[in-house]
N, C-alpha and C positions, 0 to 999 in steps of 0.2 A: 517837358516833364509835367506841367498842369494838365497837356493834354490827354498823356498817360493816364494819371489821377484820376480825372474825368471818366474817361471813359471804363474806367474800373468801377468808379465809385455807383452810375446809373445802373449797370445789372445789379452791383450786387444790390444796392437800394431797389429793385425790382423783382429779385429774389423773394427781401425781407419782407414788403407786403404783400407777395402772391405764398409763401407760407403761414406766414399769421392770419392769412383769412379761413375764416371757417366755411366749411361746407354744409351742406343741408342737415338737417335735424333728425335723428334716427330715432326710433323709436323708444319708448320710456323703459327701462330695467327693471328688473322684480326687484320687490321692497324687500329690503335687508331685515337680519333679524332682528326681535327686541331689543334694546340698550336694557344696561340692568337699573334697579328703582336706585333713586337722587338720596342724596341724605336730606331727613324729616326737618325743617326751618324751623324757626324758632318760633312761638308762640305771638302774636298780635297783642296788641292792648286790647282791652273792653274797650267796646263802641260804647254809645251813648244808649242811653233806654230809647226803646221802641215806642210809637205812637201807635201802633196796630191797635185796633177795636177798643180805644178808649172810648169811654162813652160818659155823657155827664149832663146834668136837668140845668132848665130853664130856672133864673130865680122865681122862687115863688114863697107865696105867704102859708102858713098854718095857723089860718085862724083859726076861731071856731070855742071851742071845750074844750082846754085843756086840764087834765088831770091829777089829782096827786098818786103818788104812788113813793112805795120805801124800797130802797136799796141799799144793802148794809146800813140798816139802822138812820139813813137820813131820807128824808121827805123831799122829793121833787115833783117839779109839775113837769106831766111828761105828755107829748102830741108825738103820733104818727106819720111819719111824711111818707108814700109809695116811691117804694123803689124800683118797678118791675124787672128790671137788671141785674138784681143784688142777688143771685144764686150760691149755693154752699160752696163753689169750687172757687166763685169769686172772695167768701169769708175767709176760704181756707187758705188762697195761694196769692189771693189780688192785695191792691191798696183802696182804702175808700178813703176819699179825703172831705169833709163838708166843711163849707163855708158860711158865714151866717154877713146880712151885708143889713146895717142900719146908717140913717142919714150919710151914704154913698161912702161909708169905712167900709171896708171888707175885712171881714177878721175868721183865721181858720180856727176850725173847732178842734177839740175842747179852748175854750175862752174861761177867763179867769180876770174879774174885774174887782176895783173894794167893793162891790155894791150886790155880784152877782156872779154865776158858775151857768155857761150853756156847755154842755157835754151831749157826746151823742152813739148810743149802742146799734150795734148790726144786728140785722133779722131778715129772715128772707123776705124777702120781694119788699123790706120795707127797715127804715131809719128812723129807728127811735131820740127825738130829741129832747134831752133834760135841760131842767131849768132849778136852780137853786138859790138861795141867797146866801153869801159870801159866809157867812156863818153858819149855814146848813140847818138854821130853823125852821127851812122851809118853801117851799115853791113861791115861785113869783111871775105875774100875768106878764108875759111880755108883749109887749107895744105889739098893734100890727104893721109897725113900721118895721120891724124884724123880717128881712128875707135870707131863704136859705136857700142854700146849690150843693148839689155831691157832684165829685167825679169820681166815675169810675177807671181804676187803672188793672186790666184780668192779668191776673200773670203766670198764666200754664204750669204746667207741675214740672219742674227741676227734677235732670235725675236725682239728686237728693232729698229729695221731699221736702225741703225748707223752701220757704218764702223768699224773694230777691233781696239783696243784702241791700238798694239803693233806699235811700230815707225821702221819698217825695212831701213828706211832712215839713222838712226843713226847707223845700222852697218857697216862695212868699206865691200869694197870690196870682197875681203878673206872670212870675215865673211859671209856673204851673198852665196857666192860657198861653203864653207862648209854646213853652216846650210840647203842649199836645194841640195847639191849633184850637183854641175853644175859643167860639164868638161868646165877646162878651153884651 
């Protein structure tokens, strides 16, 4: 009886692998037609802000003459720093951030001390920096130990024509060279 078994069980086992094997590869079929369009997923989180074409100055000093001048009624002493990067599409839609750095503190601007007010207005191709005393009696010579930096942040025009909702103002220093790669 085993012998029976046997030799039944070799064909059909030689059956099984000479039908499961494939033969040669025939030629490729015409592409079927379009499948119809997927349902639309769900919307992504906001990325983080972009470093594209930021741009941003060396510290540097304003010495020199600086001036008084009155704005709403109060007297500041006011110097020029160039900006040549500071174009209207960047007043209009960018961020500019300045920094003013004495005895190695970096502090961003507008600065508000008991002693003293450094504030700073946009102009093209240049960054007007004020100076006041804390009381507004009046401009005050600052040390040339005073260095200032801008960074430029462009920020293209939104289909909405408003400005980017992110507040670059509220990160520190640090923050700001890291997130856009500025040697300092």
């Amino acid at each position: 009886m085993k012998k029976i078994v046997f030799l039944l069980f070799v064909p059909v086992m030689a059956l099984i692998f000479t039908v499961g094997c494939e033969g040669p590869e025939g030629d490729e079929g015409p592409e079927g037609p379009q499948g119809i369009q997927g349902i639309q997923g769900e919307q992504g989180p906001q990325g983080d802000p972009g470093t594209a074409n930021v741009m941003y100055s060396e510290w540097m000093t304003i010495d020199g003459d600086w001036r008084d001048s009155t704005f709403f009624g109060v007297t500041w002493n006011v110097k020029h720093m160039n900006a040549p990067d500071l174009t209207q599409d960047i007043i209009d839609y960018g961020v500019v951030l300045c920094y003013t750095k004495y005895q190695n503190h970096v502090l961003q601007l507008p600065y508000r001390s008991a002693n003293y007010i450094i504030e700073f207005q946009l102009d093209l191709y240049k960054i007007i920096i004020m100076n006041s005393r804390a009381d507004f009696s009046g401009g005050t010579i600052l040390s040339p130990e005073f260095y200032f930096r801008y960074v430029i942040i462009p920020g293209g025009v939104p289909v909405t024509g408003k400005k980017s909702t992110f507040d670059y103002s509220s990160l520190s220093y640090e923050e700001v060279c890291t997130l856009f790669n500025i040697a300092e």
